[in-house]
KETOR-233873 format. One line per 4 residues: number of its first residue (from 1); their letters; for each residue x, y, z of C-alpha. Coordinates in nm, 4 decimals, decimal comma, always signed. Layout:
<nodes>
NUM> A> X/Y/Z | ...
</nodes>
This chain:
<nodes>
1> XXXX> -3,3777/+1,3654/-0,5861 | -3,0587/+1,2431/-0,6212 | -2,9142/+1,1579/-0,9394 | -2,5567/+1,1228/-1,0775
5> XXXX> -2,2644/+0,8687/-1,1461 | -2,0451/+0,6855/-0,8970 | -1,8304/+0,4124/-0,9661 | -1,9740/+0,3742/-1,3076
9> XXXX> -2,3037/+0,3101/-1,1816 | -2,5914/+0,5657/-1,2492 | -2,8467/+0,6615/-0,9930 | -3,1731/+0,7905/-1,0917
13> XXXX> -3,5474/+0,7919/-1,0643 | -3,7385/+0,4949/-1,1844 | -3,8802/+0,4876/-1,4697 | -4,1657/+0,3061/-1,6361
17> XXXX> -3,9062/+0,1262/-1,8692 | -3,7367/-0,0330/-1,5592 | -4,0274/-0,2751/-1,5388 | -3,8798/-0,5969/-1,6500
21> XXXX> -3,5409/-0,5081/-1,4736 | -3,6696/-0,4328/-1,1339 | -3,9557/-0,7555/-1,1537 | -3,6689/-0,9668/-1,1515
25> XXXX> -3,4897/-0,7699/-0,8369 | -3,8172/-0,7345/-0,6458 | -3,9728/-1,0439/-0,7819 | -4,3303/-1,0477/-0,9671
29> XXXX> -4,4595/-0,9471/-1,3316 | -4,3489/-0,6320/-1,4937 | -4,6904/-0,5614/-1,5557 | -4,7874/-0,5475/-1,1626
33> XXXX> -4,4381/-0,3524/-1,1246 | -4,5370/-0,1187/-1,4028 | -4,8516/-0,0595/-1,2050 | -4,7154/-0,0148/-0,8324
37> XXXX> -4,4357/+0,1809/-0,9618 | -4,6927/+0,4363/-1,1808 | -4,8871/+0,4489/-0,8263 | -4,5525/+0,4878/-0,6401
41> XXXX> -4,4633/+0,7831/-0,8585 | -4,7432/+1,0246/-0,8697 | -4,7125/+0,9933/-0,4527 | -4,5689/+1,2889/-0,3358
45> XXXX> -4,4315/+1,1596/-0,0364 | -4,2561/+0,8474/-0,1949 | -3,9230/+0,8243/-0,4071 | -3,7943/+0,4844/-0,6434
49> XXXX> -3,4652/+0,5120/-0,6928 | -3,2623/+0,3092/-0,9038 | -2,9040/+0,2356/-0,9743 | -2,8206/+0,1408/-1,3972
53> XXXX> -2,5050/-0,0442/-1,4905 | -2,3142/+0,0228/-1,7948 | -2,5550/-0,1454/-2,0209 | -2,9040/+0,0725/-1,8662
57> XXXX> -3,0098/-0,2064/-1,6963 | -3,1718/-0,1780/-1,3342 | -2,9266/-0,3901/-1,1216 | -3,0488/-0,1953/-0,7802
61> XXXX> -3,3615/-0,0346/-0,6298 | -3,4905/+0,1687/-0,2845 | -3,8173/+0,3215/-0,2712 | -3,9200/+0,5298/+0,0200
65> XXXX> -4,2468/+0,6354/+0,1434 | -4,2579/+0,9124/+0,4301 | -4,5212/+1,0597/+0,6796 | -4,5952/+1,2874/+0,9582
69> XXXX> -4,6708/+1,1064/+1,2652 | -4,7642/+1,2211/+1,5779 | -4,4540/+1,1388/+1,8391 | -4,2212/+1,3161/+1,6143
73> XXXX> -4,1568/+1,7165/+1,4953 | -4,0512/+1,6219/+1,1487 | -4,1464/+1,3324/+0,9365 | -4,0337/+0,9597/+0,8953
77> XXXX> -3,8746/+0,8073/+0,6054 | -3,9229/+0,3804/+0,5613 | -3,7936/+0,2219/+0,2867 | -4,0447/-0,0345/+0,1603
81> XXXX> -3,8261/-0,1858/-0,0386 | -3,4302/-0,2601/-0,1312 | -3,2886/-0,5195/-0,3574 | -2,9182/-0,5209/-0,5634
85> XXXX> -2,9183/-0,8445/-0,8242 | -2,6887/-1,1068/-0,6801 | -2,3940/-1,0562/-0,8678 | -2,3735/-0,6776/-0,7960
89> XXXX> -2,4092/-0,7452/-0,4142 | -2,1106/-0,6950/-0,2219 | -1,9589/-0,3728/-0,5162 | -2,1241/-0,0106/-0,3087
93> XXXX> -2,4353/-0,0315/-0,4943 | -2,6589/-0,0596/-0,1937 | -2,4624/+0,1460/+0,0007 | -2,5313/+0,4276/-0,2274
97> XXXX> -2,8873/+0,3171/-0,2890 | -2,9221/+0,3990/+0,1072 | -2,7175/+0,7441/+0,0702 | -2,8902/+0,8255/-0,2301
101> XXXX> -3,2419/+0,7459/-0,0283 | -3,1132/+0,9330/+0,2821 | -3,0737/+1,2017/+0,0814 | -3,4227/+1,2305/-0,0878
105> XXXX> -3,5159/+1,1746/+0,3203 | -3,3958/+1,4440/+0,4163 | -3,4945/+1,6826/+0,1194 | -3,8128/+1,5989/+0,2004
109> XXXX> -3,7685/+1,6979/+0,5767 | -3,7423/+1,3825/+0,7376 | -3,4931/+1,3023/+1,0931 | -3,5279/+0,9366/+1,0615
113> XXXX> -3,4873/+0,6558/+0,8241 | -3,6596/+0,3065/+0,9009 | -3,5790/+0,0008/+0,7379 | -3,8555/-0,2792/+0,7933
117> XXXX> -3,7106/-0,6247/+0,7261 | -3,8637/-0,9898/+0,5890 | -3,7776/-1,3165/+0,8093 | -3,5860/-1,3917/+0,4660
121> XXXX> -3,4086/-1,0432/+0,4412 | -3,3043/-1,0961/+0,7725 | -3,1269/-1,4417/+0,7068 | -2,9888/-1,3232/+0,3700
125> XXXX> -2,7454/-1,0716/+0,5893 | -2,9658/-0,7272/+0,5542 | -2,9434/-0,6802/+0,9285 | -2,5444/-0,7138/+0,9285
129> XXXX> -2,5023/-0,4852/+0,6410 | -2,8005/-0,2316/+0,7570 | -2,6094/-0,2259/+1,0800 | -2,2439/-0,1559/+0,8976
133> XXXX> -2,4363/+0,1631/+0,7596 | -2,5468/+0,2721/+1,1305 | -2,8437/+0,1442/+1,1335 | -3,0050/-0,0061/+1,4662
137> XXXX> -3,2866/-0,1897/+1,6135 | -3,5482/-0,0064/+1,7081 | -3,8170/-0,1924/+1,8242 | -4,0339/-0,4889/+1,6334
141> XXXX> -4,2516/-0,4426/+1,4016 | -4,5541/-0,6273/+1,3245 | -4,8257/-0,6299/+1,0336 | -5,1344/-0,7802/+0,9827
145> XXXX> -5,3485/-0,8565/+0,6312 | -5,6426/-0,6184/+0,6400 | -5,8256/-0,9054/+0,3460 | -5,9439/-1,2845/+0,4809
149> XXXX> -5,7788/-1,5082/+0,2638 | -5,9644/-1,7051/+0,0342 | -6,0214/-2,0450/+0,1251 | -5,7952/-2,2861/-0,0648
153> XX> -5,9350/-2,5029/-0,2902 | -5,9048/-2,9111/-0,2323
</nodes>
């Protein structure tokens, strides 16, 4: 996985202590992020990467998740999810997020990186700077909840 220091920002795998830092980047409780991220980890085919500023503290994330499908030789890599705080946006960081997940991508075999995005995502400017890194569209996607919602109370 890839590791190392560029431009004074560390990139490593996550680590249970990143909690707190990456609830605010993702959104949620650290204690649901502790949880997904200890599920995240042991999964063989997934990586959560993080970039650390001077002071430790998670100010970027990727996590992958790959898989063998059947209309392709070699496995696919998706990121399921990519966030840089706001005032580290716009400084490389999420550029080398995406190398550094590119590169645990291909260690792991795969051809071809996906990158799923939100309605929101898409208005915040993802697709431009996706694009910048030579990413493009490749079809839509669509999803579905698998639960029925609960009914709301009055």
């Amino acid at each position: 996985m890839a590791t190392g220091t560029r431009y004074g920002v560390d990139l490593r795998a996550a680590l249970p202590a990143d909690s707190a830092d990456l609830a605010i980047l993702l959104g949620g409780t650290s204690r649901g992020i502790a949880t997904r991220l200890d599920a995240v980890s042991r999964d063989p085919a997934a990586a959560v990467l993080v970039a650390t500023g001077w002071n430790g503290a998670a100010i970027g994330v990727i996590a992958l998740h790959w898989h063998p499908t059947l209309t392709s030789d070699r496995p696919r890599a998706r990121i399921s999810a990519l966030a840089v705080a706001e005032e580290e946006r716009r400084n490389g960081i999420g550029r080398l997020l995406i190398k550094a997940g590119a590169q645990a991508a291909r260690a792991a075999g795969c051809d071809l990186l996906e990158a799923a995005l939100s309605h929101s995502e898409e208005e915040g400017g993802a697709t431009a700077f996706l694009q910048a890194l030579g990413f493009t569209p490749s079809g839509a996607s669509f999803a579905r909840p698998l639960r029925k919602r609960a009914a709301e109370a009055p």
